[in-house]
KETIRO-13550 format. One record per residue (C-alpha): residue number from 1; residue in one letter; x, y, z. Coordinates in nm, 2 decimals. Layout:
<pts>
+--------+---------+--------+--------+--------+
! vodren ! lumdren !     px !     py !     pz !
+--------+---------+--------+--------+--------+
!    NUM !       A !      X !      Y !      Z !
...
+--------+---------+--------+--------+--------+
</pts>
This chain:
<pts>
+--------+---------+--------+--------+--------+
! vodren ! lumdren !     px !     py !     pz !
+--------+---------+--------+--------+--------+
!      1 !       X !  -2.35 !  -0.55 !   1.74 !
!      2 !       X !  -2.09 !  -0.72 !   1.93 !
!      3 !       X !  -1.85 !  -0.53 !   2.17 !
!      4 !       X !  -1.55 !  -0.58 !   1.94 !
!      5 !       X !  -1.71 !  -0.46 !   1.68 !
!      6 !       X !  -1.83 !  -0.18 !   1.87 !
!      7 !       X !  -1.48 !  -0.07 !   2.04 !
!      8 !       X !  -1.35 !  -0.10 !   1.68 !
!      9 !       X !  -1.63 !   0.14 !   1.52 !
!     10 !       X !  -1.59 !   0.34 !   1.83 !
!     11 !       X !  -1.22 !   0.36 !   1.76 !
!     12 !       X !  -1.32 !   0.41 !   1.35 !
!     13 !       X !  -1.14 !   0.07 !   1.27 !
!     14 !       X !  -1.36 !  -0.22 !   1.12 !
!     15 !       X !  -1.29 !  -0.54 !   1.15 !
!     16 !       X !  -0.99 !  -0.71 !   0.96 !
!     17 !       X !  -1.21 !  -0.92 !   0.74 !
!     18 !       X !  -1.44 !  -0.61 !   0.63 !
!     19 !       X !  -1.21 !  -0.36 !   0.60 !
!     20 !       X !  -0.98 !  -0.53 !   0.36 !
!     21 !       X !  -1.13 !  -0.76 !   0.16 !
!     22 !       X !  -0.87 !  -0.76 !  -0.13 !
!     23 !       X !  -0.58 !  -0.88 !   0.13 !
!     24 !       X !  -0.59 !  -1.14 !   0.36 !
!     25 !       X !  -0.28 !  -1.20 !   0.69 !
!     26 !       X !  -0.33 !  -1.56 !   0.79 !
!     27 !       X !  -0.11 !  -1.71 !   1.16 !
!     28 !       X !   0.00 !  -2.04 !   1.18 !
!     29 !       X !   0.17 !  -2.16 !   1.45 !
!     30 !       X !   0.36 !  -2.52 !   1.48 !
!     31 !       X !   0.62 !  -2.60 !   1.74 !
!     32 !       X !   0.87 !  -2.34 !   1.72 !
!     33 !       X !   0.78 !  -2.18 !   1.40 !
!     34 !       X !   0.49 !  -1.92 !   1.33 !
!     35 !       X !   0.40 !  -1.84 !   0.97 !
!     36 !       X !   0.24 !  -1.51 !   0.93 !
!     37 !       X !   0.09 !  -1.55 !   0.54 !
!     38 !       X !   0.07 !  -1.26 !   0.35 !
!     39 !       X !  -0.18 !  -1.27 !  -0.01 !
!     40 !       X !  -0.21 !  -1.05 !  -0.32 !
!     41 !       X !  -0.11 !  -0.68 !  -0.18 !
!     42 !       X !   0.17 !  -0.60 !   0.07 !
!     43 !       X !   0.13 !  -0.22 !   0.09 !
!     44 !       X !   0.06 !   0.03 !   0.33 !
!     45 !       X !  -0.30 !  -0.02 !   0.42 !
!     46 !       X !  -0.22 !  -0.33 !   0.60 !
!     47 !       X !   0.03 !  -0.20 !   0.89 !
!     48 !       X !  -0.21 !  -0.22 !   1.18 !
!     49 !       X !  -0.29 !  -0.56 !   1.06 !
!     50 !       X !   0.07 !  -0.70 !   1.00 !
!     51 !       X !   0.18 !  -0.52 !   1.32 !
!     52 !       X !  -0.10 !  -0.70 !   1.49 !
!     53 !       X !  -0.04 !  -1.07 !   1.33 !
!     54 !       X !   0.36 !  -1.04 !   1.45 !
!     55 !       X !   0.35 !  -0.87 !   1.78 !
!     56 !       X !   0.21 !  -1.11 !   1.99 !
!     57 !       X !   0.46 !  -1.38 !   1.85 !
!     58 !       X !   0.70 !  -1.15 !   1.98 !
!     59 !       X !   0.60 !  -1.20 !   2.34 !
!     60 !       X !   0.56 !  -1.67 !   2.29 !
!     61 !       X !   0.89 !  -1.77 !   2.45 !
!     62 !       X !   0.78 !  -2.10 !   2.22 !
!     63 !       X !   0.82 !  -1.92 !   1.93 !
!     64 !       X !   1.18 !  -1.91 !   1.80 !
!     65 !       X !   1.15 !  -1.80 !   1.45 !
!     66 !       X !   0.90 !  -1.65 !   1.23 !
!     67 !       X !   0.80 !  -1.71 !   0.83 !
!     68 !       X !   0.65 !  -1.44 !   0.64 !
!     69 !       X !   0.54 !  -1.68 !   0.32 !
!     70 !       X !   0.52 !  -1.41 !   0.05 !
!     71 !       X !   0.41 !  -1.68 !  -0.22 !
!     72 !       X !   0.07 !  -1.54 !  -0.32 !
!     73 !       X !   0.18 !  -1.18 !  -0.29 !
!     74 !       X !   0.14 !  -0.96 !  -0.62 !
!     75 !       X !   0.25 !  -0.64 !  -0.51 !
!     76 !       X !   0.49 !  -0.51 !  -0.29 !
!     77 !       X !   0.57 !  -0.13 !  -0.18 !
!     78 !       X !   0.77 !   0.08 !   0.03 !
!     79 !       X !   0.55 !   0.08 !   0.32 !
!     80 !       X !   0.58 !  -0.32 !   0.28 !
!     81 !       X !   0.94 !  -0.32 !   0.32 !
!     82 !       X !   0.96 !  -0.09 !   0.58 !
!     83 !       X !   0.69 !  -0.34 !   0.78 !
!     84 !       X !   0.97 !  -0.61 !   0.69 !
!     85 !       X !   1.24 !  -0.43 !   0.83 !
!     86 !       X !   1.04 !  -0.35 !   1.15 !
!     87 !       X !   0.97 !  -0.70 !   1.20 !
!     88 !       X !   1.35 !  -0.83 !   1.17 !
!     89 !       X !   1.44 !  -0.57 !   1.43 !
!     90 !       X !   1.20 !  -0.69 !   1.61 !
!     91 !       X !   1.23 !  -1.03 !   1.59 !
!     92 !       X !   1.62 !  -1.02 !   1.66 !
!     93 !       X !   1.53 !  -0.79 !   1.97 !
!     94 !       X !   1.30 !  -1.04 !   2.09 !
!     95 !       X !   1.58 !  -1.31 !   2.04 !
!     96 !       X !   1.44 !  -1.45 !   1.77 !
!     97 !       X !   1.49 !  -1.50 !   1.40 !
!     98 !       X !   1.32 !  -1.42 !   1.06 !
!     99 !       X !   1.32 !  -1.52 !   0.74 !
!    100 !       X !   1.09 !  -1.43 !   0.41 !
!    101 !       X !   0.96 !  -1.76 !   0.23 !
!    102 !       X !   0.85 !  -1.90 !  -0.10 !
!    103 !       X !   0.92 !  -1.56 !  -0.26 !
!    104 !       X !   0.80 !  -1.50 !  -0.60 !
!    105 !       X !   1.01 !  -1.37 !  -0.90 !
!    106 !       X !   0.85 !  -0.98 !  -0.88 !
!    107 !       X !   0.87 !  -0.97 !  -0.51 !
!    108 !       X !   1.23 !  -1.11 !  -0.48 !
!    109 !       X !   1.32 !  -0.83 !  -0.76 !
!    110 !       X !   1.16 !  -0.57 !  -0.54 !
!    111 !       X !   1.38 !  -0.68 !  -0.29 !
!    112 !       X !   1.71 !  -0.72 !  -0.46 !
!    113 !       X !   1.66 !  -0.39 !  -0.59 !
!    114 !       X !   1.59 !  -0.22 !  -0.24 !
!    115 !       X !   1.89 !  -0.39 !  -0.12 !
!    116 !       X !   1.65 !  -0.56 !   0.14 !
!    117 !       X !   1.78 !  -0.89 !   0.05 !
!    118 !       X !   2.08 !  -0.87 !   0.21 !
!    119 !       X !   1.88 !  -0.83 !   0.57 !
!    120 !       X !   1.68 !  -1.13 !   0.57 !
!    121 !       X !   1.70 !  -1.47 !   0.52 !
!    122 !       X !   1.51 !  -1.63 !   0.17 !
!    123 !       X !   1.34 !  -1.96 !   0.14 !
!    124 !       X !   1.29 !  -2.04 !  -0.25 !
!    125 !       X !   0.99 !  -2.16 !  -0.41 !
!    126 !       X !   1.25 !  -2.48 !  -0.49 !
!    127 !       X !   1.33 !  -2.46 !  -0.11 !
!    128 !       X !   1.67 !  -2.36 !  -0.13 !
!    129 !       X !   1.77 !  -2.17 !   0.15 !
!    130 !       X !   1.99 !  -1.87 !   0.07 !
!    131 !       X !   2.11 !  -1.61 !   0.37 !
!    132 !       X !   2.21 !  -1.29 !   0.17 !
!    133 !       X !   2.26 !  -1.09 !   0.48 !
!    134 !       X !   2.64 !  -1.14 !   0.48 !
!    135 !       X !   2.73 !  -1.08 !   0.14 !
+--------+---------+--------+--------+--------+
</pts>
């Protein structure tokens, strides 16, 4: 057993890839930009991994602006929007801005209806760019 995996049983966590094999949180960074990819669920059981792909993006002075690509996403929940919201206060209090890409039709009707759209910044699947924060 490796001492990560150890400190995480210790701590009653299991590793990302074991615990949650139904949803996967991928990182990319390039130049200024990180995507944080989300797939299949969004929903409550993936806090402490969504809170751990973002946070240390926070703290790269390189990184100006984060992506959350929802594109493969299926289901979205309250807890999911909430983790949204966290990350666009974050992200401005870092100095930094967010936006939510490639959103699919159920997922962007979650949104509207939540009245979330109007906080963050939306990339289309056709890559038009819409900010609905002002309106």
């Amino acid at each position: 057993m490796s001492a990560a995996f150890a400190r995480m049983h210790r701590q009653n966590e299991m590793p990302f890839n074991l615990q949650e094999t139904h949803m996967s949180i991928h990182t990319q960074l390039q130049d200024d930009k990180a995507r944080i990819t989300v797939s299949e669920r969004f929903d409550s059981s993936l806090y402490q991994h969504f809170k751990r792909a973002y946070a240390p993006l926070l703290d790269k002075h390189a990184v100006r602006h984060i992506e959350v690509d929802v594109s493969q996403v299926d289901y979205l929940d309250s807890a999911a929007l909430g983790m949204l919201v966290l990350l666009n206060e974050s992200a401005k209090n870092a100095n930094k801005s967010m936006s939510l890409i490639s959103i699919p039709g159920p997922v962007a009707n979650v949104l509207k209806i939540a009245n979330v759209d109007k906080l963050f910044s939306i990339n289309l699947p056709s890559g038009v760019k819409l900010n609905l924060r002002d309106q």
